[in-house]
C-alpha positions as CSV (number, residue, x, y, z in Angstrom):
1,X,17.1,-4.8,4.5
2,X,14.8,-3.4,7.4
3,X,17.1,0.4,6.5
4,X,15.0,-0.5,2.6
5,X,11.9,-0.5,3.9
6,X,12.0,2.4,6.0
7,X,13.1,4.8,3.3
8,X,10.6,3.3,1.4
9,X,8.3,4.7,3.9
10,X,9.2,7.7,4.0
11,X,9.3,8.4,0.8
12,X,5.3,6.7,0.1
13,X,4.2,9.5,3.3
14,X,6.1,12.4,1.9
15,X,4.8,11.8,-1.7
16,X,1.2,10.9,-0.1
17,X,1.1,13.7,2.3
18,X,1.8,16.5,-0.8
19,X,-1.6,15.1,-2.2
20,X,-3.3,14.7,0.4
21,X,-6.7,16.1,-0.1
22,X,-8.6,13.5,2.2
23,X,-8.1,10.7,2.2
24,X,-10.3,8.6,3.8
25,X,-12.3,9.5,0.6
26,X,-10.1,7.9,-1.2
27,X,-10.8,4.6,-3.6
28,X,-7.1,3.2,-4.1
29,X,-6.3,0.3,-6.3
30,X,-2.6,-1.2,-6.1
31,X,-1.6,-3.1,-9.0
32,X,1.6,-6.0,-8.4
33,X,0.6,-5.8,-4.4
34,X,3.1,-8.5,-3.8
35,X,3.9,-9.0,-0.5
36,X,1.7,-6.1,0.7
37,X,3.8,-3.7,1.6
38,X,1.7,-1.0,0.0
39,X,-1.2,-2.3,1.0
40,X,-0.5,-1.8,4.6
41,X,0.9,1.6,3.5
42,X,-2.8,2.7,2.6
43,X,-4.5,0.8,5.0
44,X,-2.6,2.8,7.6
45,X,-3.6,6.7,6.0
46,X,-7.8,4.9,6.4
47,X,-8.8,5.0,2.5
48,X,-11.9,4.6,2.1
49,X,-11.4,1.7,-0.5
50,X,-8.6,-0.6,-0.9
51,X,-8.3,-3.1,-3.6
52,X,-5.5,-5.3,-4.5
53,X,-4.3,-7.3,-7.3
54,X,-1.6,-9.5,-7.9
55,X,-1.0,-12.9,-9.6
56,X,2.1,-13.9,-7.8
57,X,3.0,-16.7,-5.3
58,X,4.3,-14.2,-2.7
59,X,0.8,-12.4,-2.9
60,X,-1.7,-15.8,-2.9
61,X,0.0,-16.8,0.0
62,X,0.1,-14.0,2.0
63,X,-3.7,-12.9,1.4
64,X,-4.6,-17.3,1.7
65,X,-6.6,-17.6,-1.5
């Protein structure tokens, strides 16, 4: 499972990294956040603005709403 994730990864910084422009400029919104995965994906690159939305157990519980 952990061998998942870090292809995952690398494939989100090598996709990222050919568009990166600047990205701390950036205003991201990541639809079916889920567990977060992502979301710590972009927080880690510094966007300027990070919004997430899910409707799902796995994502309520994780973000405490």
């Amino acid at each position: 499972m952990i061998g998942k994730y870090l292809i995952r990864i690398q494939v989100f910084q090598r996709i990222v990294l050919t568009l990166y422009l600047d990205s701390i400029s950036w205003n991201v919104l990541d639809i079916a956040s889920g567990t977060g995965f992502y979301i710590d994906r972009w927080k880690q690159l510094g966007v300027k603005e990070l919004t997430g939305i899910d409707l799902t157990s796995a994502a309520l519980s994780r973000f405490n709403f």
